[in-house]
N, C-alpha and C positions, 0 to 999 in steps of 0.2 A: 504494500500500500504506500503511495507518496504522499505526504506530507499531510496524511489524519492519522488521527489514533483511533478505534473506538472506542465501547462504554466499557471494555472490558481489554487485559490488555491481549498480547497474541497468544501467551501461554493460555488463559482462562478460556477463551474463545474456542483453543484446542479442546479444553476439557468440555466445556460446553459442547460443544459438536459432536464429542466422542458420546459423550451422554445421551443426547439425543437421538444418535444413530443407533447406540446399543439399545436404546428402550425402542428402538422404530417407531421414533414418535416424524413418520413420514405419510406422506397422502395414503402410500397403498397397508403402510400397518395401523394408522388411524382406523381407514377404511374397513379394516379385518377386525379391529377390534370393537370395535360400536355396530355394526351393520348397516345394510343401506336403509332402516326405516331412520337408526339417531341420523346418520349422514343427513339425510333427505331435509332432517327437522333442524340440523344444527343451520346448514344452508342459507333457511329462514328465520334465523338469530334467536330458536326455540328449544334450547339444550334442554327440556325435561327429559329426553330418552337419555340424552347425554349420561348426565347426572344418575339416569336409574341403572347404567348398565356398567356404570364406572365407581357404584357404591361399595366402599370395602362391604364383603362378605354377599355382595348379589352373586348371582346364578353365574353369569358370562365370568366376573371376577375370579370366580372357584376353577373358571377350566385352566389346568396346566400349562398349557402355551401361556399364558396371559401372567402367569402369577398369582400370589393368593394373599386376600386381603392389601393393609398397609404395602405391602412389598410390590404392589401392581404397580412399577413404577412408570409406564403407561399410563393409566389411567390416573396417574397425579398429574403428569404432565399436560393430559388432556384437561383434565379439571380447572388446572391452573393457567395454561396458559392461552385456552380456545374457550371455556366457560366461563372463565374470569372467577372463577374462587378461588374462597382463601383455605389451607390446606397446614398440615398439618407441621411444623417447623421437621420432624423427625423424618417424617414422608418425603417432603423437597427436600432435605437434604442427601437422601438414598437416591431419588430421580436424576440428582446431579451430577452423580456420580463422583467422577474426580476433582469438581469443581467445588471448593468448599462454600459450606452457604455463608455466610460473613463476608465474600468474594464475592458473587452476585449480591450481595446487599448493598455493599459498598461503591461497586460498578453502577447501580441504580438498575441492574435486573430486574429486580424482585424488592417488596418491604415489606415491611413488619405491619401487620393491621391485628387488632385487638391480640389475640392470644397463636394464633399462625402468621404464614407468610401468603403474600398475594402475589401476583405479577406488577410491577412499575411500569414496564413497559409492552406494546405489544409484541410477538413473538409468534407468524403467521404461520404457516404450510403453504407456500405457493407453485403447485406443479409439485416438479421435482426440488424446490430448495426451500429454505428458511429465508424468511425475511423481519427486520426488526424496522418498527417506526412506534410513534408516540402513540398511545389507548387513544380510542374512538370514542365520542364524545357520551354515547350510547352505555360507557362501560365506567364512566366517570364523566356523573352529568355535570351541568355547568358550563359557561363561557370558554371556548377552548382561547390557551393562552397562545401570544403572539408568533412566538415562535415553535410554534402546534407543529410537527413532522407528520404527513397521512403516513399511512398505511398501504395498503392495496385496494384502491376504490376501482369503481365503473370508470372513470375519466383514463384513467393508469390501463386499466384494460385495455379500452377504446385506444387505446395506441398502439400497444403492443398488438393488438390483430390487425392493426393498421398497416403495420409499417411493413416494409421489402424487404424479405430474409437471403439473400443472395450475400456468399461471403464477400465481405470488405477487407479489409489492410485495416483500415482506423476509423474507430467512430465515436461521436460526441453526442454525451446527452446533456445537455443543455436544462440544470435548474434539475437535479436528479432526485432531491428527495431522499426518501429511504433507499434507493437504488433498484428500484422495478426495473424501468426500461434497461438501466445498464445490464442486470441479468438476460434479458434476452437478446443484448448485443454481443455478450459473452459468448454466445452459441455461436457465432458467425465471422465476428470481427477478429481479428487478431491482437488488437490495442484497443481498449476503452477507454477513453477519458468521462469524467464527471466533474460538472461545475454546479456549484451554489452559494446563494449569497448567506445562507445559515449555517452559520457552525454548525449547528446544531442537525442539521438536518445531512452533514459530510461526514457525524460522529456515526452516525444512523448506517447510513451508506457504508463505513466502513465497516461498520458491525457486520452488515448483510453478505459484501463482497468475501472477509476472514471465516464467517461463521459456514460460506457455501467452495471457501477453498479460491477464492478466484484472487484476483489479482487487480488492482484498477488503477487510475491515475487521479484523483480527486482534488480538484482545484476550487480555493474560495474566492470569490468574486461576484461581482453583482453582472447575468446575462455572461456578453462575451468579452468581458474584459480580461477574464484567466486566460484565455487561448487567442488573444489580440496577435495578428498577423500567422494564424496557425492555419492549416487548410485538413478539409477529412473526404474520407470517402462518403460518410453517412453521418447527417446528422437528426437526432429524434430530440425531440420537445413537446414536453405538459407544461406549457408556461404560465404564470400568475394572470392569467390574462383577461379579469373579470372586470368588467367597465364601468366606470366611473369618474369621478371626476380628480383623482391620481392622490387619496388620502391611502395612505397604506395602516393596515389597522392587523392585517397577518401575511405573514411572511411568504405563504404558500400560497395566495391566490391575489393575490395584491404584488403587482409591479411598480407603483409611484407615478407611473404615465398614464397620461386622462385618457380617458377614452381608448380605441383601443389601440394604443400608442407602441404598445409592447409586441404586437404582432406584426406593427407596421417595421418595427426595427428590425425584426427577426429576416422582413421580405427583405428588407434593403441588404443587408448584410450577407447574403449567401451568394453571389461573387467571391468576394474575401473569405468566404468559411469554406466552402466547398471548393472539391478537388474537378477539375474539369471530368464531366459524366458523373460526380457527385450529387448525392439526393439529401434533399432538407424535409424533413417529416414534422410537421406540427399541428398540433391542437389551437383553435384559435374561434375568438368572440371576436366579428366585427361589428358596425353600427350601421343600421339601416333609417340613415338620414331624409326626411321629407324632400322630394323632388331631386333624390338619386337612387342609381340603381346601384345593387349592393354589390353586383359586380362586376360596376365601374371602379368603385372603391379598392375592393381588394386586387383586382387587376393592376390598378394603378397603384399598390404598394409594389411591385414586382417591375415596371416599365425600364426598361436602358438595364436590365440584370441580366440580361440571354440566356431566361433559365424557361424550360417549357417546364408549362403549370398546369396541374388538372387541383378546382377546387373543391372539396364538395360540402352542402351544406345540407345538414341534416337537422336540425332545429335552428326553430325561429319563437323567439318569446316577448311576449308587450314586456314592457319597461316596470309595469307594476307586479307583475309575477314573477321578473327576474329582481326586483329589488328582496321579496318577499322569501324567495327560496335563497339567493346569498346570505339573507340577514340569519335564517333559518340555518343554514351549513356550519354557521361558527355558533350556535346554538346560545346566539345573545339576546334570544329572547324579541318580542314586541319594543321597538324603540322608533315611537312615532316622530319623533323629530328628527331624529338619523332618516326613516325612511324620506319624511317629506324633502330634506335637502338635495337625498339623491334624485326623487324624482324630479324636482327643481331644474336641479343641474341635465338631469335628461329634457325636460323642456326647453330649456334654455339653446340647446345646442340640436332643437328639432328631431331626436330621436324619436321613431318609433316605434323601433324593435333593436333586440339586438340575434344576431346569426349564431350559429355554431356548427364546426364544420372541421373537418381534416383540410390542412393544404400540403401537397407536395410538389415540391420544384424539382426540376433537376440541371444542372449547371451544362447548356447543350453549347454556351459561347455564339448561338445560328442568331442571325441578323434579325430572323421571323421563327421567332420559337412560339411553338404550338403553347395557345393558351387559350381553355377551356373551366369557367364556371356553372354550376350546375347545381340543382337541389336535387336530392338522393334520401328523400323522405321513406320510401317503401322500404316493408324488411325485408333484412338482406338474408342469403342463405351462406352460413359460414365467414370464414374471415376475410377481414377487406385486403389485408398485404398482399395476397395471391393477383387478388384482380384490381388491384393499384402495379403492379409490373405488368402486368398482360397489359393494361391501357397503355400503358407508355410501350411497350412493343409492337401491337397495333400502330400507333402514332407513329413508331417507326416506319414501318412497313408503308402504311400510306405515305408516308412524306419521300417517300425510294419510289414508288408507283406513279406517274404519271397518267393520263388517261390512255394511251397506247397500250402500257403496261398494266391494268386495271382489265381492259376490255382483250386481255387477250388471257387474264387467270381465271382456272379454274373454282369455283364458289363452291361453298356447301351449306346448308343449314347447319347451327351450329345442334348440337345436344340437347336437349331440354327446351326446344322452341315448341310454340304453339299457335296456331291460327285461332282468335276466338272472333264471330261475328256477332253482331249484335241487331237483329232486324224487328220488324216493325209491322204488325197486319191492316192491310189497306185492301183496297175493293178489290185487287187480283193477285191476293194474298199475301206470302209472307216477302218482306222488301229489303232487302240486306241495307242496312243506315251506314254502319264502321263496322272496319275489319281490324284486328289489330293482334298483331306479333307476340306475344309474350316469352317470354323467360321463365322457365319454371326452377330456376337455377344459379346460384351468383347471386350479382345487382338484380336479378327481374326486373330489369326492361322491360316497358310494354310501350310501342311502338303503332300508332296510326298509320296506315298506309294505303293507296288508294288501287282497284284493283289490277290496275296497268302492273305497282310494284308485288301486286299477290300472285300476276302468274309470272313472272321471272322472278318471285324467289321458290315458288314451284318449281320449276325449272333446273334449280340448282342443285344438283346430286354429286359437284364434285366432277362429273366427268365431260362436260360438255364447258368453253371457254365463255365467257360475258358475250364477246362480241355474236357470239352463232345462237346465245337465245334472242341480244338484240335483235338480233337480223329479222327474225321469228315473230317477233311482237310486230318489227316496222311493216312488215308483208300483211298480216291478221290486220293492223288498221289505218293499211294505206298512205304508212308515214314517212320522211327519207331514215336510213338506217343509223346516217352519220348523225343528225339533228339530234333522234332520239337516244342515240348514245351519251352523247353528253347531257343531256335533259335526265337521265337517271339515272348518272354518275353519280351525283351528288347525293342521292339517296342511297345509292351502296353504299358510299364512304358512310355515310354515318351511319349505317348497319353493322359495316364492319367495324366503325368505333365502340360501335354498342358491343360488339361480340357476338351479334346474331348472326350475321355469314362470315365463313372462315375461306380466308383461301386455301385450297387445297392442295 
C-alpha cells in the first residue's frame, strides 16, 4: 500500500483475514450456513432467521461442520458483523482468532457496548472479498457525521456493472471511498491507483485492499489533483456529485461546486487523464435548465476533448423530491429551512429537474468523434459494461463503413428480436397502426419502423448482401435502386447502433 495505513496495522489485518477465512465467514460458507430462506430475509435487512439459526444451542448450530454452541465461530461473526449484534467479549475473541481482541478494539474494529462487544465498523461480504466502510445509518441511527465512508450501496453497484472489463495497464478510481470500484479494477488492471479527499475514507480503502490481499496506490487529494499530469488507461468515478448550490455538508456526496460543476470538470479533464483509446466511466447528476436541452449541456461539457461519448440517462427527478431524498440519505431528518434555501437556489438558476445517468468517453483524439445522448429508462436485462463496449464497437464498425461498404454487408437479425404490431379494427377489419422491433435482450430496444424497413429486415438472414434486398424493395415499388439505398441507410445504421442487425 503507498502512502495509507489502515484501521489496523498489516500484521493485524493478517490475522484478521486468516480468521475470517478459517471460520468461512465468505458468501459461499455464509450461504451454507444460514440457508437460502435467512439468505433471502437477510437480503431485505430482516435477520430474524439470521439470528434463529445462529443461536448458541439451535438445531443448525449442533451440526458438526458448523461447531457447537459458543465455539460457532461463524455464526459470531455473522451475528456481529452482518446483524449488527453485540456478542459475547469471550465468543469474538475465539472468532478472531489470532487477532487479539484489545487489537480490534483499539484499531476501532469493534467496541465495547454494555456488557459485550459490537462491531464499530462495517465489515461487508462482497462477491468474493471483504470490504470495510463506516455503519449505515440504519444500524446506528442519527445524522451521519461529515466524514461518513459508505459502504457498498446501489450507486457503487451501478458502476461496477457499468463499466468495460477488458484488461488495462492502469486505472484510476477517482474519489474511491471504501474501495468498491478499485476491487473490481483489481481483476483487470495491472496498477490501480485510488484518490480521495478523506482521510478517512483512504484508511477504509486500505483496510479493504490489505484485508482482500491486493495491493493499490492510494492518493489524498481533492478530485484530480493527486495524479495532476498523470494519464490511465481506464478511468471509473462515483463522484460527490449531488446538486446544489456548492455548500459541502458531507464529504461523500458533496463536491463544493454548485450545481453540477463537478461532472463538468470531470468532462473537461479527460484529454489530460486518459491514455489515447482511454475510457472515462462516470456516474453523474446534471441540471435540466428551462429553455435547454439537457443534452446540449452535457455534450457541451465534453466539446474540443476528441473523446466519443455515449451518455445515458436513466433518471430524471423534480427539484422537490431530489431535495427531499438527499436530505433523507444523510438521515438529518425534516429541516424546513435547509430545504426551502435549496429549492430557492434551484429557482433561482431555473432548474427543473435534475438527470442521472452513466457517461462514458473514450479518448479517440478524431476531429468528429461520435457523440450520442440518450434516455435509457427501460429495464435493462443484465449488466450495462458488456453492452457499453459493444456500443462503442458498433460505432467503430460504422464509422470504417461507408455506404458502399454498408450496402455491400451481409445483415442479420440480431438474437432476441421481435416484431410486435399493434393494429386497430375498422370497417375492413383489422389495420396494422405500428410495427415495432423489440429486444427481448440487453438495453431492449424497441424501435418504430415503417413497413418498407419491416420487409428488408425480413430479409436479413445473414446470407444475402444490403445492396440485392435493396434492389428487391426498388423493383416491388417502382423506385430507383441507388435513391432508395441511401434513403434506408440511415435506418440500418441506427439499427445496427441499437444492436438489432449484426453484420455478419
Amino acid at each position: 500500500m503507498i502512502g495509507q495505513q489502515g484501521i489496523l496495522d498489516d500484521t493485524d489485518i493478517a490475522r484478521l483475514r486468516e480468521a475470517l477465512a478459517t471460520a468461512r465467514f465468505t458468501q459461499k460458507g455464509v450461504a451454507a450456513r444460514l440457508g437460502p430462506a435467512a439468505v433471502a430475509a437477510a437480503g431485505r435487512e430482516d435477520f430474524r432467521a439470521t439470528l434463529a439459526v445462529t443461536a448458541p444451542g439451535s438445531a443448525r448450530a449442533s451440526r458438526q461442520e458448523f461447531g457447537q454452541g459458543d465455539g460457532d465461530t461463524l455464526a459470531t461473526l455473522i451475528r456481529l458483523f452482518l446483524a449488527s449484534q453485540t456478542e459475547p467479549e469471550a465468543a469474538v475473541a475465539r472468532a478472531l482468532g489470532g487477532l487479539p481482541l484489545e487489537r480490534a478494539l483499539e484499531g476501532g474494529l469493534l467496541e465495547r457496548s454494555g456488557d459485550g462487544v459490537r462491531a464499530a465498523v462495517d465489515l461487508d461480504i462482497y462477491g468474493d472479498w471483504w470490504v470495510v466502510a463506516d455503519l449505515p445509518s440504519g444500524v446506528r441511527p442519527g445524522p451521519l457525521p461529515a466524514d461518513h465512508v459508505l459502504g457498498v450501496g446501489n450507486a457503487s453497484m451501478t458502476l461496477a456493472e457499468s463499466t468495460i472489463r477488458r484488461p488495462v495497464g492502469t486505472a484510476l478510481d477517482l474519489g474511491t471511498g471504501c474501495g468498491v470500484q478499485a476491487l473490481h479494477l483489481s481483476e483487470h488492471a495491472r496498477r490501480v491507483t485510488g484518490t480521495d479527499l478523506s482521510e478517512r475514507a483512504l484508511r477504509f480503502a486500505a483496510t479493504t485492499a490489505a484485508l482482500n490481499g491486493l495491493d493499490w496506490e492510494l492518493l489524498h487529494g481533492d478530485l484530480l489533483a493527486p495524479v495532476a499530469d498523470r494519464r490511465f488507461d481506464l478511468v471509473v468515478s462515483n463522484p460527490p456529485f449531488i446538486v446544489g448550490p456548492g455548500v459541502t455538508t458531507h464529504t461523500y456526496r458533496d463536491s463544493g461546486r454548485p450545481g453540477d460543476g463537478v461532472c463538468s470538470e470531470l468532462a473537461a479533464a479527460a484529454p489530460r487523464l486518459l491514455n489515447e483509446g482511454g475510457t472515462l466511466q462516470y456516474l453523474a447528476n446534471w441540471v435540466h435548465v428551462a429553455g435547454e436541452r439537457w443534452e446540449d449541456r452535457v455534450t457541451g461539457w465534453f466539446a474540443g476533448t476528441g473523446c466519443d461519448l455515449w451518455v445515458i440517462q436513466r433518471e430524471v427527478t423534480e427539484p422537490l423530491d431530489y431535495v427531499r431524498l438527499w436530505l433523507a440519505d444523510a438521515s438529518e431528518g425534516h429541516d424546513p429551512r435547509r430545504a426551502a434555501a435549496w429549492l430557492d437556489w434551484f429557482d433561482q438558476h431555473k432548474i427543473e429537474a435534475v438527470g442521472f445517468g452513466l457517461i462514458t468517453a473514450r479518448l479517440s483524439g478524431r476531429d468528429d468523434p461520435t457523440v450520442v445522448c440518450e434516455d435509457l429508462r427501460q429495464t435493462i436485462a443484465g449488466p450495462l459494461g458488456p453492452e457499453v463496449e459493444q456500443w462503442y464497437a458498433r460505432q467503430d464498425w460504422l464509422a470504417a463503413h461507408d455506404l458502399e461498404h454498408l450496402l455491400g454487408t451481409r445483415f442479420r437479425l440480431a438474437d432476441g428480436v421481435i416484431l410486435r404490431q399493434e393494429a386497430v379494427l375498422g370497417p375492413d377489419g383489422w389495420a396494422v397502426e405500428r410495427q415495432i422491433l423489440e429486444q427481448q435482450h440487453g438495453l431492449r430496444w424497441a424501435e418504430e419502423i415503417d413497413p418498407l424497413i419491416v420487409s428488408l429486415v425480413g430479409g436479413c438472414d445473414g446470407t444475402v448482401p444490403l445492396r440485392e434486398l435493396v434492389a428487391l424493395l426498388a423493383t416491388a415499388h417502382e423506385a430507383p435502386a441507388e435513391l432508395l439505398g441511401v434513403a434506408l441507410s440511415g435506418m440500418v445504421r441506427h439499427l445496427v447502433e441499437r444492436g438489432i442487425l449484426i453484420p455478419a
